[in-house]
Steps between C-alpha positions, in 0.01 A plus 500: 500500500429654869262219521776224404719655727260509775433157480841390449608661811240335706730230640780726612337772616130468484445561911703834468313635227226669693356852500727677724453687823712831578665498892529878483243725666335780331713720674828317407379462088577890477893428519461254212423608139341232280641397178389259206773424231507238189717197530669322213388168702123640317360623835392816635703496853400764772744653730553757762842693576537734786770803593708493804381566855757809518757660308586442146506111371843335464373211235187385393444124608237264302347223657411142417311334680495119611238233413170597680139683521654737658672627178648839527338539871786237619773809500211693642405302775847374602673857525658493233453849353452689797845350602606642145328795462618571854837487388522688207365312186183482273379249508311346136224175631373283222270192446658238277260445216192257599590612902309774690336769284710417155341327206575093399817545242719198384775328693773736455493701799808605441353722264289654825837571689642667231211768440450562814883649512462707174159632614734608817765627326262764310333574838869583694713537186773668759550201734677188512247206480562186701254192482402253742326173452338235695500140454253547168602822475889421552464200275390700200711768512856242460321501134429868508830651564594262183320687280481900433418684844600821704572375804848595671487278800301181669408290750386123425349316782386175548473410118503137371751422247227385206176410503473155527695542869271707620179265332619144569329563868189571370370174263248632325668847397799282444316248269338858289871605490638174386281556210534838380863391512397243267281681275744763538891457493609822412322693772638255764828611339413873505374521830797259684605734803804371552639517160357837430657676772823425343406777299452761712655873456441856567517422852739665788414216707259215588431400877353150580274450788482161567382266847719254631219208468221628285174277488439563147858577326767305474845540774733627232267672267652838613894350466362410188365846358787656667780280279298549181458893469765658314500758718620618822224384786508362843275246707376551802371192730207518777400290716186393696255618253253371286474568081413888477426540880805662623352834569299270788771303634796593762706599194295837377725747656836332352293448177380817426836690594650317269270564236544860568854502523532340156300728331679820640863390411380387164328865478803666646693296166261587251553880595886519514532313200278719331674846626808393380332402149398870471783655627 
C-alpha cells in the first residue's frame, strides 16, 4: 500500500518528497530529542520536541508545518521555536507523513496532526497543548480538531477552504484530484475542510492567520473558516506578504507578537479555568 500511496501522491507532492536535510548544527541537535511515533494515517512519522530556554514551560505547542522540503526544518529555519521556546513553551516539530523523515501513509493527514498531539500530551501530561498549522499543516488540522484530539487551543494560518481551491492552480494535481473525487465520493466528502470544521470542539479558541491578498488562497478563505467553526475564534489579516513567508517580510515583528500573545492568554484561560475546576 506504501507503494500505491507513493505513487498516488506523485502529482501533488512528488518535488517535496525528498530525503531531508537538518538546518541545525551539531551543537544545536543537543537541545532537541528525537522521536518516532505510529500514525493512524499507516506511517511511521518522526518528530522532535524541545523544553524551554528558561524557567518552567507554560504550554506545550505542536507544530505543522506548510507544504515544502523543508518539512519540519520550516519552523526551524524561520524562528519559529526559538521565538517559542524563548518564551516559555515546548515546543513538539513533526513531518506530515510522506514529508521530511516520515514514512508514505494515505491521504488522511489529519490522522498525522492528531498523533502528533497525543504523543505530546504523554510527553507534558501537565501542560496545556496549543497547535499551530501551516497552509498544509493548517488545512488538515480544520479536519483534525473534528475528530477525537487533545488540543486546548489553535492557530490556523493560511489554510485553503477544500482541496480542490487550493488544486485548481495546479492542472495536473488538479486533473489526479478530479479523479480520486470520482473514483472516490465519500472521501471527497470526508475530507471537505470547510464542512468539517463545523464540527469542531474541545477548543478554548481558534485564531486565523490569514494575508490580505494571498497568491495561492483564496481573499475570504479565512472569513470563511472563521464563520464556520462553532467555536469562539478570531481572524487576523496581514498584509504585504507572500503564502507562508511572513516571518521574511516587514510584518515578522507584528506577526510573531501576535502569535505569542495568543498563545499566553489562551494559556493564562486554560489555567484559571482549571483552578477553579479543582477548587
Amino acid at each position: 500500500m506504501k507503494t500505491y500511496y507513493r505513487i498516488a501522491k506523485k502529482p501533488f507532492f512528488g518535488r517535496f518528497m525528498i530525503p531531508w536535510k537538518s538546518p541545525l548544527s551539531e551543537e544545536q541537535n543537543k537541545e532537541w530529542t528525537f522521536i518516532s511515533f505510529k500514525s493512524k494515517s499507516g506511517a511511521l512519522l518522526k518528530g522532535m520536541y524541545s523544553s524551554p530556554i528558561s524557567d518552567l514551560p507554560k504550554a506545550t505547542i505542536v507544530l505543522g508545518h506548510p507544504m515544502g522540503k523543508e518539512a519540519k526544518g520550516y519552523f526551524l529555519k524561520n524562528g519559529y521555536t526559538d521565538i517559542l521556546r524563548n518564551q516559555g513553551y515546548n515546543v513538539f516539530i513533526f513531518d506530515i507523513n510522506g514529508f521530511g523523515e516520515s514514512e508514505v501513509g494515505n491521504f488522511y493527514y489529519h490522522e498525522d496532526i492528531i498523533s502528533a498531539g497525543n504523543i505530546a500530551k504523554d510527553l507534558f501530561p501537565n501542560t496545556p497543548l496549543g497547535y499551530f498549522g501551516i497552509s498544509l499543516g493548517g488545512q488538515w488540522a480544520t479536519i483534525a480538531f473534528a475528530e477525537k484530539h487533545h488540543y486546548d487551543f489553535a492557530i490556523i494560518e493560511s489554510a485553503a477552504n477544500t482541496l480542490d481551491d487550493f488544486w485548481v492552480q495546479y492542472p495536473f494535481a488538479n486533473f489526479a484530484l478530479k479523479t480520486l473525487n470520482t473514483l472516490n465520493p465519500k472521501l471527497k466528502k470526508k475530507i471537505r475542510m470547510i464542512d468539517r470544521i463545523k464540527d469542531a470542539h474541545s477548543l478554548q479558541k481558534v485564531l486565523f492567520i490569514y494575508l490580505d491578498k494571498d497568491e495561492l488562497i483564496k481573499d475570504d478563505a479565512g472569513y470563511c473558516f472563521n464563520q464556520a467553526i462553532p467555536i469562539q475564534s478570531e481572524l487576523h489579516v496581514i498584509s504585504n506578504a507572500k503564502h507562508a513567508q511572513i516571518p521574511k517580510s516587514k510584518s515578522r515583528h507584528d506577526y510573531f507578537n501576535k502569535i505569542v500573545t495568543f498563545f499566553d492568554s489562551q494559556t493564562e484561560q486554560y489555567l484559571q479555568q482549571n483552578s477553579i475546576l479543582k477548587s
